[in-house]
C-alpha positions as CSV (number, residue, x, y, z in Angstrom):
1,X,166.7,11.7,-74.9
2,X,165.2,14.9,-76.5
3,X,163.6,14.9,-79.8
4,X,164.4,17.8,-82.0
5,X,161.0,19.6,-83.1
6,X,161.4,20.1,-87.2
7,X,159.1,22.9,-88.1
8,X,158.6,21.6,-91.4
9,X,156.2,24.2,-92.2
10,X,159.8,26.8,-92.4
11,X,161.6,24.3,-93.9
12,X,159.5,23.8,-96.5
13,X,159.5,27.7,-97.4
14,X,163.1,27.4,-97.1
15,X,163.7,25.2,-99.9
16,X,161.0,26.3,-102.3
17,X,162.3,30.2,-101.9
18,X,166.0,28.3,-102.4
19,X,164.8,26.9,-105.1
20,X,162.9,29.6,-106.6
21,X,166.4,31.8,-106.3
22,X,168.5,29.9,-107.6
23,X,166.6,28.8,-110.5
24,X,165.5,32.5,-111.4
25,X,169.4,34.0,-110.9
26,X,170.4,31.3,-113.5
27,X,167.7,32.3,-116.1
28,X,168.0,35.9,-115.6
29,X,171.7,35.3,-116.3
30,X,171.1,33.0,-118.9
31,X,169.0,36.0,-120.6
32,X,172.0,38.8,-120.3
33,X,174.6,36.1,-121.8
34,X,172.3,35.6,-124.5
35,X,171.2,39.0,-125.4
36,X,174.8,40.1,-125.3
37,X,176.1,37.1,-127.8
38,X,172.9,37.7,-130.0
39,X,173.9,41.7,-129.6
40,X,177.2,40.6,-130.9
41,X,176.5,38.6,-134.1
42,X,173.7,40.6,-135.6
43,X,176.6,43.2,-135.4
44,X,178.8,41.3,-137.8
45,X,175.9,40.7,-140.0
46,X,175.0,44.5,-140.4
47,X,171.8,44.2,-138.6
48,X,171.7,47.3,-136.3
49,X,168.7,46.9,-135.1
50,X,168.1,43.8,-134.2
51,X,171.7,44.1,-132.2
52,X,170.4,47.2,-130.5
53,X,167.6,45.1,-129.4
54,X,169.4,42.4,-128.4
55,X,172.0,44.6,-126.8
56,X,169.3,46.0,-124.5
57,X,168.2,42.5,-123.8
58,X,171.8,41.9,-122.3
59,X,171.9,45.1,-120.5
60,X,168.6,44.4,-118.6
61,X,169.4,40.7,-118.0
62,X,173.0,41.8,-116.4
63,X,171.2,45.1,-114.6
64,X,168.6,43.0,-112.8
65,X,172.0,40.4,-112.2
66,X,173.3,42.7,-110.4
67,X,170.3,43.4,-108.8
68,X,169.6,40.4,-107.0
69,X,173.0,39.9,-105.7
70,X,172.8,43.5,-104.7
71,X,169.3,42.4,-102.6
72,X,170.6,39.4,-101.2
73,X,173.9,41.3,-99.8
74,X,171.1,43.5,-98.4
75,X,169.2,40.6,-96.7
76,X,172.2,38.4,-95.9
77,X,173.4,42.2,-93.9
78,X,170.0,42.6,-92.2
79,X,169.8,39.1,-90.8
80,X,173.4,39.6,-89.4
């Protein structure tokens, strides 16, 4: 009977760069669906501004969203 060989070494990188993804998707996520709900009520209280602000907090968070997904499609296509 054979004994697998574990590089644990890779599998270790493996789950912190798991980790590391799918903690930092959720937050940048988390940031776009709060900037846009912020956006939205400092819009019905007359505070231009600080929706503006808070609008281009939402845009950014849902830009850099999409660009993750975007650079995984890339990665999950190059390993392929």
């Amino acid at each position: 009977m054979t004994l697998a060989a574990i590089n644990f070494h890779l599998l270790l990188r493996v789950l912190y760069t798991a980790f590391a993804a799918g903690v930092g998707a959720s937050l940048v996520f988390a940031l776009a669906v709060y900037g846009l709900v912020r956006s939205n009520d400092m819009r019905r209280e007359h505070r231009s501004v600080a929706a503006a602000s808070y609008g281009v907090l939402g845009g950014v968070g849902l830009l850099l969203t999409v660009a993750m997904i975007a650079f995984g499609l890339i990665l999950l296509g190059h390993k392929s």
